[in-house]
C-alpha positions in Angstrom: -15.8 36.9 36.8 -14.8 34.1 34.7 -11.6 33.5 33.4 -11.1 34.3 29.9 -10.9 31.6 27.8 -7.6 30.3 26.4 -6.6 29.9 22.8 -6.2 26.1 22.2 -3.2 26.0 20.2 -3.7 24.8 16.4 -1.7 21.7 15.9 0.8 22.4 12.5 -0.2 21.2 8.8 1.5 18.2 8.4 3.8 18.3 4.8 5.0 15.9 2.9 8.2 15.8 0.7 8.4 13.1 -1.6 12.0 12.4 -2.8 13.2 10.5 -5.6 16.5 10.2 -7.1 16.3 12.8 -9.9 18.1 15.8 -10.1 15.5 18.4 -8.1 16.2 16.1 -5.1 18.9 18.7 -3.9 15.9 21.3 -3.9 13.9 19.7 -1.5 13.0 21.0 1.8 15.6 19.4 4.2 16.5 22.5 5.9 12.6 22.7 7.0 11.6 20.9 10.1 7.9 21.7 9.0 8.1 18.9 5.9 8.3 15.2 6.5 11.2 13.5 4.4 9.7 10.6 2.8 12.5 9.0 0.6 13.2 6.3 -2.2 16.2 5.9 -4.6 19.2 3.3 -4.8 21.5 6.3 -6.0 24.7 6.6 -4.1 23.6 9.6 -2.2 22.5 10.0 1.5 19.7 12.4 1.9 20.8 15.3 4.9 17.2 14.3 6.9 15.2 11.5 6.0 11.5 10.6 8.1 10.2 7.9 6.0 12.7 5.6 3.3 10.5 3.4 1.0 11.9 0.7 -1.0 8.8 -1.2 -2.4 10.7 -3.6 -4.6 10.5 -7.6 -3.5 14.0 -8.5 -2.6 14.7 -11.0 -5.6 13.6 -8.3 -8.1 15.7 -5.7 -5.8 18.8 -8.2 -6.1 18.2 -8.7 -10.1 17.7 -4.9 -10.8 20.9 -4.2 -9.2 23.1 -7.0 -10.3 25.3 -5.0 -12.8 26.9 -1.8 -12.0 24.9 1.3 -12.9 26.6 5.0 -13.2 25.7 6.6 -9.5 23.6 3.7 -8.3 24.1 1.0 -5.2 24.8 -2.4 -5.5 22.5 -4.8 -4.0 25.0 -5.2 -1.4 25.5 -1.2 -0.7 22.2 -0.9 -0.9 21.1 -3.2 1.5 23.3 -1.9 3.7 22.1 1.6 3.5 18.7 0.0 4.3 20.5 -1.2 7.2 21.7 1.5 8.5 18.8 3.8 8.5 17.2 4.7 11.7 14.0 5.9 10.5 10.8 3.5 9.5 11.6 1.7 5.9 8.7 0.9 4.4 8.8 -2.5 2.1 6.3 -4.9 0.7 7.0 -6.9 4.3 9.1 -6.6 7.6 12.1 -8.0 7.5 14.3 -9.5 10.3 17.4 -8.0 8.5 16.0 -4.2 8.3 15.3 -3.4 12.1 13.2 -0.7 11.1 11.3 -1.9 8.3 7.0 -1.6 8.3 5.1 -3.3 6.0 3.5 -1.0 3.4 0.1 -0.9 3.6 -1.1 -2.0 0.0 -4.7 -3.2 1.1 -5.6 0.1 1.9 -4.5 2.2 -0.8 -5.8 -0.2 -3.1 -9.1 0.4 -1.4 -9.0 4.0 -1.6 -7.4 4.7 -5.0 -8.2 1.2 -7.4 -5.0 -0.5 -9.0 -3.5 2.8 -10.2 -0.1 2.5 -9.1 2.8 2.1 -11.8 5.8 3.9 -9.6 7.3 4.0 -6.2 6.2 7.6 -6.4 2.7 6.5 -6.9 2.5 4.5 -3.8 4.2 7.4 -1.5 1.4 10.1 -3.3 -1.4 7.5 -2.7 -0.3 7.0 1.4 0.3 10.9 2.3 -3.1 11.6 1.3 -4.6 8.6 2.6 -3.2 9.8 6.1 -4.5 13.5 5.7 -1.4 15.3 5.3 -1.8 19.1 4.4 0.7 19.4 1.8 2.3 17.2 -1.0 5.6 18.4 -2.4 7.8 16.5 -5.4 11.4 17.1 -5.4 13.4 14.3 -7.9 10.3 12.7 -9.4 9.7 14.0 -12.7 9.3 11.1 -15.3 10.1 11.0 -18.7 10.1 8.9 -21.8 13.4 8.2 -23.3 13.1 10.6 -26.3 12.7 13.0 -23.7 15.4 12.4 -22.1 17.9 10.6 -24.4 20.0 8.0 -22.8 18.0 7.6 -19.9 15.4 4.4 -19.0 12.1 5.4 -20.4 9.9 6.1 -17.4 6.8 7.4 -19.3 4.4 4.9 -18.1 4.6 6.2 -14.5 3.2 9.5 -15.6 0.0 9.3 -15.9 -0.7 7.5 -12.0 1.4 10.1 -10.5 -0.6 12.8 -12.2 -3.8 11.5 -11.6 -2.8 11.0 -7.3 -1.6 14.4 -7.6 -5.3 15.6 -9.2 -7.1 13.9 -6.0 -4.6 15.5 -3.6 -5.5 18.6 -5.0 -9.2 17.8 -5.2 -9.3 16.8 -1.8 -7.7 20.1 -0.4 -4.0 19.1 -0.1 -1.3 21.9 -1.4 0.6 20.3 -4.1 4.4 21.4 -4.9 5.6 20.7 -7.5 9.6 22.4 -8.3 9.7 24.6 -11.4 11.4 22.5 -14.1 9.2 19.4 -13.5 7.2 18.5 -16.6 4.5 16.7 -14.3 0.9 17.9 -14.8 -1.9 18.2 -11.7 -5.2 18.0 -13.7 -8.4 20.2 -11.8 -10.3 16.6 -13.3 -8.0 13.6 -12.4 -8.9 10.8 -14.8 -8.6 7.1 -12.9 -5.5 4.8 -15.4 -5.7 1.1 -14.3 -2.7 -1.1 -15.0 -2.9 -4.8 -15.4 0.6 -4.9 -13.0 1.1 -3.3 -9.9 4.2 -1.7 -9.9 6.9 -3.9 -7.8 4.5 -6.2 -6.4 3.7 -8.2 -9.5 7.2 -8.8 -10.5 6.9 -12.1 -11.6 4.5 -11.6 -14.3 5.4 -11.1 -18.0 4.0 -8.1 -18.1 5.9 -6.6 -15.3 7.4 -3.7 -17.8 10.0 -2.3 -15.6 11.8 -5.5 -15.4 12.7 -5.7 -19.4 16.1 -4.3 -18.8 16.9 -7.6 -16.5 15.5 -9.7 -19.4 17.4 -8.3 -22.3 20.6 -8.7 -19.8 19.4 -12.5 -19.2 19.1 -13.5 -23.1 22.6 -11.8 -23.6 23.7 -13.7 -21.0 22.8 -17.0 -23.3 24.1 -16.1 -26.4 27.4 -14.7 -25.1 27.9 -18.1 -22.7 30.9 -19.8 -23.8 29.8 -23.2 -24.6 31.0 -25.6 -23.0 33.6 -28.8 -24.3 32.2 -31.9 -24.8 32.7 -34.6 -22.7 35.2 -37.0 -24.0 33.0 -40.4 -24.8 32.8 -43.5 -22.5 33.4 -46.3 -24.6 30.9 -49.3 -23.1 31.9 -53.0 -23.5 29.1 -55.1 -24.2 31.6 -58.0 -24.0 31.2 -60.6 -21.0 33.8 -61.1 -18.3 37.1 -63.1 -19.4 36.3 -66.2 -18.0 
């Protein structure tokens, strides 16, 4: 008789948390082996378990962002520390000798696969999990807002409507999406496509890199508050010949 045939074991649904720094963050799935951790936020807080940390930002715009203090936020220098210290892959726009475990982010293919979409950090991590083929997309402490809807907070409206529309083709695709109750963020049965003229932290140095107008409002106060500066005392200049 022939043996019976074995079961081949199913390999697990891979799921995907994606982190940010908002307040559902302590909701998310850390005590669950079964979810990847992927992570992003200079907020002075340590996630418990962490898979994947993705700081997108070049390093200049990085370094202006954080150059004055911020109620429970890093300083460059903390924060690039942190980056140091981490032991799992940090994604970033390229390696960098300083970050031993830092992978370069791969924007060619998401690009590719999704058009110029991407106006978050979110965005990018949304676009990349369903790229890979993941089974499951969770949101824990991504949930942006305008600032009338949340009042004293930066106005992240425009990173809506990206994040929304990933979250439509997860969905359409087959992937679970989870989102925590509380979250005002939307997965539309028809994603519409957004463009934006700037990708999100990789065109930093263009005028219309909206996220940075908090580092140019700090740089024109900067100029008018600038003590100005004494005059130099004038050199009086001889036109006189030598004494002979």
């Amino acid at each position: 008789m022939n043996p019976a045939p074995t079961a081949t074991a199913q390999p697990a649904p891979r799921k995907v948390a994606i982190v940010g720094g908002g307040p559902t963050r302590v909701k998310a799935p850390f005590d669950d082996p079964s979810w990847e951790i992927w992570a992003f936020s200079s907020r002075r807080w340590r996630p418990p378990r962490v898979t994947r940390w993705f700081e997108l930002h070049a390093l200049t715009d990085l370094r202006q962002q954080l150059a004055t203090r911020k109620p429970g936020r890093r300083t460059f220098p903390e924060y690039w520390r942190f980056l140091r210290s981490l032991a799992c892959p940090v994604y970033m726009q390229r390696r960098h000798r300083a970050i031993p475990n830092s992978v370069r982010y791969p924007l060619a293919t998401v690009l590719k696969g999704f058009g110029r979409c991407f106006t978050s950090t979110a965005s990018y991590l949304i676009a990349l999990a369903i790229a890979e083929g993941v089974q499951a997309i969770g949101l824990w402490g991504v949930n942006p807002k305008g600032s009338g809807e949340a009042p004293g907070e930066e106005d992240y409206s425009r990173q809506r409507a990206a994040i929304e529309y990933l979250l439509g083709v997860a969905r359409q695709r087959g992937i679970e999406v989870v989102v925590p109750p509380g979250t005002s963020l939307r997965v539309p049965n028809r994603p519409r496509f957004v463009a934006t003229p700037v990708l999100y932290a990789y065109d930093w140095r263009s005028p219309e890199a909206w996220w940075r107008d908090r580092v140019r409002v700090q740089w024109r106060l900067r100029r008018i508050t600038r003590p100005a500066t004494a005059p130099r005392p004038a050199v009086r200049v001889s036109n006189a010949g030598p004494r002979r």
